[in-house]
ChimeraX commands (.cxc) that place a marker at each C-alpha (Angstrom):
marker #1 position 7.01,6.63,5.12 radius 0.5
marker #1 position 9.47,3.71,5.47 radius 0.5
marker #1 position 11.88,4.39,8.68 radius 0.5
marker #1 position 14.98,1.89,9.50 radius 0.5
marker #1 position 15.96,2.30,13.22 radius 0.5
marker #1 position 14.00,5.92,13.54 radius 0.5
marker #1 position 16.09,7.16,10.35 radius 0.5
marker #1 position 13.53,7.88,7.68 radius 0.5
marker #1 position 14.47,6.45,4.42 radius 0.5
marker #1 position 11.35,7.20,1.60 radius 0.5
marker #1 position 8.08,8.36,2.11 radius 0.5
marker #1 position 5.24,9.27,-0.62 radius 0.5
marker #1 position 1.59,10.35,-1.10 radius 0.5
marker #1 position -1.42,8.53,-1.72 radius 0.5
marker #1 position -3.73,10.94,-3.68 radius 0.5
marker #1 position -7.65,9.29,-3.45 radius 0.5
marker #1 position -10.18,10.25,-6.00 radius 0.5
marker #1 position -13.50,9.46,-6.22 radius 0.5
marker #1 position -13.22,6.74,-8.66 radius 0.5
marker #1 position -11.33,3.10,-8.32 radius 0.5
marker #1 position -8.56,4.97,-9.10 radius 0.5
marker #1 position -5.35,6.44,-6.54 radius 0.5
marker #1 position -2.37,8.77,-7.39 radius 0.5
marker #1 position 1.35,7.66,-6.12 radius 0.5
marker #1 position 3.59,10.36,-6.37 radius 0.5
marker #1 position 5.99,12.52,-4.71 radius 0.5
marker #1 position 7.88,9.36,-4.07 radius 0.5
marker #1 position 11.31,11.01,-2.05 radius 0.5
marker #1 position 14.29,9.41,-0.67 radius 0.5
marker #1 position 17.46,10.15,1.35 radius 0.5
marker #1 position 19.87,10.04,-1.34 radius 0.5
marker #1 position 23.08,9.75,0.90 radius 0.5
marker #1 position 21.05,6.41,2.30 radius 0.5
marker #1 position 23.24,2.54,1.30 radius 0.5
marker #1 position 21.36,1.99,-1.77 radius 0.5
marker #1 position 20.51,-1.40,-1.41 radius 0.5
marker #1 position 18.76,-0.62,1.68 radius 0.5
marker #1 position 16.84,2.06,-0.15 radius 0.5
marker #1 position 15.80,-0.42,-2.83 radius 0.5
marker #1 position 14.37,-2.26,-0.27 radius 0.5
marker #1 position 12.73,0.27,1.43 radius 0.5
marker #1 position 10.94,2.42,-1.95 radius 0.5
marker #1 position 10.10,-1.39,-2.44 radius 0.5
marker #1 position 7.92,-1.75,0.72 radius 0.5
marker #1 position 6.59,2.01,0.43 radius 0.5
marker #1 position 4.90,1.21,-2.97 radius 0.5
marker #1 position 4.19,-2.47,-1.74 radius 0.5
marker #1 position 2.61,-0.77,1.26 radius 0.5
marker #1 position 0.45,1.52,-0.59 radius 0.5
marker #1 position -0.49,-0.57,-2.98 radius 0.5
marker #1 position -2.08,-2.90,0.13 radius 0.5
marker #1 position -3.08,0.27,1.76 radius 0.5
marker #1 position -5.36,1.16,-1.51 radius 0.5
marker #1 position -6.51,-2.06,-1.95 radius 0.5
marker #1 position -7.57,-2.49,1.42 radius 0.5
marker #1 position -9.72,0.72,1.07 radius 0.5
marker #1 position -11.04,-0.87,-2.50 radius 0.5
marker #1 position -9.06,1.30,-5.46 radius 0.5
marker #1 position -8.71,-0.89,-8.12 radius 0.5
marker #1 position -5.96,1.27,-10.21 radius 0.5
marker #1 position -3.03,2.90,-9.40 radius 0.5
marker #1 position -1.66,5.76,-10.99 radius 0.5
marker #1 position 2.12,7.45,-11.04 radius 0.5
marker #1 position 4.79,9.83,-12.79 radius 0.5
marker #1 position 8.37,9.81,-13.04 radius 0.5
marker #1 position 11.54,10.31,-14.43 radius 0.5
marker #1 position 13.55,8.74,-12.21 radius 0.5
marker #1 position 15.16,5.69,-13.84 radius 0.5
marker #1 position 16.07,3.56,-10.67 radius 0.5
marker #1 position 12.36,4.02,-9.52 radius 0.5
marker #1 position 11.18,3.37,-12.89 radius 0.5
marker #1 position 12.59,-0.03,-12.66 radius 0.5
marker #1 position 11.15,-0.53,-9.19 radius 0.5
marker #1 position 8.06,-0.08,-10.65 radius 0.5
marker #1 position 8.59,-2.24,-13.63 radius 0.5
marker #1 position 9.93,-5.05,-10.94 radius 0.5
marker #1 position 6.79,-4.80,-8.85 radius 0.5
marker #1 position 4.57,-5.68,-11.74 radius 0.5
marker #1 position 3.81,-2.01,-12.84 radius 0.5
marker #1 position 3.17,-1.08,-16.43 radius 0.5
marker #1 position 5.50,1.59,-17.60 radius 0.5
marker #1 position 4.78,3.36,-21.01 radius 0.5
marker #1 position 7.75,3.03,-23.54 radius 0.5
marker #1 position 6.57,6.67,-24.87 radius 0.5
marker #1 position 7.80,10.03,-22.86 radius 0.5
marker #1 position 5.11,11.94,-21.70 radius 0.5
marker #1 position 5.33,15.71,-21.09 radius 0.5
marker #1 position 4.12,18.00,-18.21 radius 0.5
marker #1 position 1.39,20.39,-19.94 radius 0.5
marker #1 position 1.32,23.54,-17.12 radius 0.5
marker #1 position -0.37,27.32,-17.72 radius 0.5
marker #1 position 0.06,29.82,-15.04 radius 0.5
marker #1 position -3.04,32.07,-15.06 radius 0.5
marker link #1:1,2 radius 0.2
marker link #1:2,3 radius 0.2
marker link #1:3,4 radius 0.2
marker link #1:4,5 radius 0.2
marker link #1:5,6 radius 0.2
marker link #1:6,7 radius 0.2
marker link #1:7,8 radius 0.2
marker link #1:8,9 radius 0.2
marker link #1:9,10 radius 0.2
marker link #1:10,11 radius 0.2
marker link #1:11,12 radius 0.2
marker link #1:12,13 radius 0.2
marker link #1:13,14 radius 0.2
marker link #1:14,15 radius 0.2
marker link #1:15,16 radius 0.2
marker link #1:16,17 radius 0.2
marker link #1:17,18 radius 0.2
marker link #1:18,19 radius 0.2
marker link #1:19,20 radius 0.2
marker link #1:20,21 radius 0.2
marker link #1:21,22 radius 0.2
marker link #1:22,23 radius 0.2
marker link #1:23,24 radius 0.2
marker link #1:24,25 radius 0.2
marker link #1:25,26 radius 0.2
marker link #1:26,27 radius 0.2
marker link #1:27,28 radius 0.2
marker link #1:28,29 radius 0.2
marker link #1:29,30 radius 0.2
marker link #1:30,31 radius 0.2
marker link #1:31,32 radius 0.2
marker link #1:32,33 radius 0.2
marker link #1:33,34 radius 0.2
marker link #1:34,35 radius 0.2
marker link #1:35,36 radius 0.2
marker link #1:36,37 radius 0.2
marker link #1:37,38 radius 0.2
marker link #1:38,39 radius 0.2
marker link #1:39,40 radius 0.2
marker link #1:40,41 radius 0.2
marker link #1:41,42 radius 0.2
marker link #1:42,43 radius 0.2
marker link #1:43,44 radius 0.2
marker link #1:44,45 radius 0.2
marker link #1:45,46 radius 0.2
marker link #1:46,47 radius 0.2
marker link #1:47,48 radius 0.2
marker link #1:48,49 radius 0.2
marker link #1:49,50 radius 0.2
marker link #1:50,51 radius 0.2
marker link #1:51,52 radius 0.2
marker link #1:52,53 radius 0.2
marker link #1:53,54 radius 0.2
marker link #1:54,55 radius 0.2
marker link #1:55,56 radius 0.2
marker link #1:56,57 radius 0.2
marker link #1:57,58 radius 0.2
marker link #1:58,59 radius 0.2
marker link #1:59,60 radius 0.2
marker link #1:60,61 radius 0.2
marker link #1:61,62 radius 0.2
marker link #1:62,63 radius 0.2
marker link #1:63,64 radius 0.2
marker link #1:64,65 radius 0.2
marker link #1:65,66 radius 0.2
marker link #1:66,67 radius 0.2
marker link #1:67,68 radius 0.2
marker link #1:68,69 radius 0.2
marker link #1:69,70 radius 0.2
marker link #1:70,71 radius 0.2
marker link #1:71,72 radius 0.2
marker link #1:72,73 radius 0.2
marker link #1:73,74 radius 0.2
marker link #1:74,75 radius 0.2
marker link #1:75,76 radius 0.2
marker link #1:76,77 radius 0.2
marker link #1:77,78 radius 0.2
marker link #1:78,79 radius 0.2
marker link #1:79,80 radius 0.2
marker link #1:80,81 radius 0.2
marker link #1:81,82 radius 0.2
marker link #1:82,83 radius 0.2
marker link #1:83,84 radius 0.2
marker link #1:84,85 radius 0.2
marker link #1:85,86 radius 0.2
marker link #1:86,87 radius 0.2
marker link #1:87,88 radius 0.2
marker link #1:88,89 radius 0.2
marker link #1:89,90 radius 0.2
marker link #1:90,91 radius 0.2
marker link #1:91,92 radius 0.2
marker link #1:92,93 radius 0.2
view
């Protein structure tokens, strides 16, 4: 979580595996938050667990979204984002 003055701004989940590899997701935000400031902070919550999983030696990092303004924050911190939509494949049983 990423907090400016005790306000929380983002916060997200780090989802370990057994393998060198991590899930990132349920990235949230306060919408009604100045959105440069926000930038700035979903910037240092996926710079922060991207330390956080390499300090714990994951070597890949995994997420999904749909959200185009995250999208490019990813794409701006060096993540590779698949030109091709993917779809969410769910049975209830």
């Amino acid at each position: 979580m990423v907090e400016k003055e005790g306000k929380p701004i983002c916060a997200g989940f780090i989802y370990l595996t057994n393998s060198d590899a991590v899930l990132l997701e349920w990235i949230v935000s306060d919408p009604e938050y100045r959105e440069n400031d926000r930038k700035d902070a979903l910037e240092l919550l996926i710079t922060g667990a991207e330390a956080a999983c390499k300090e714990i030696g994951k070597k890949h990092m995994f997420t999904i979204g749909r959200n185009r303004h995250l999208i490019d924050i990813h794409k701006n911190l060096g993540w590779t984002v698949d030109p091709d939509s993917s779809h969410e494949i769910i049975k209830n049983i």
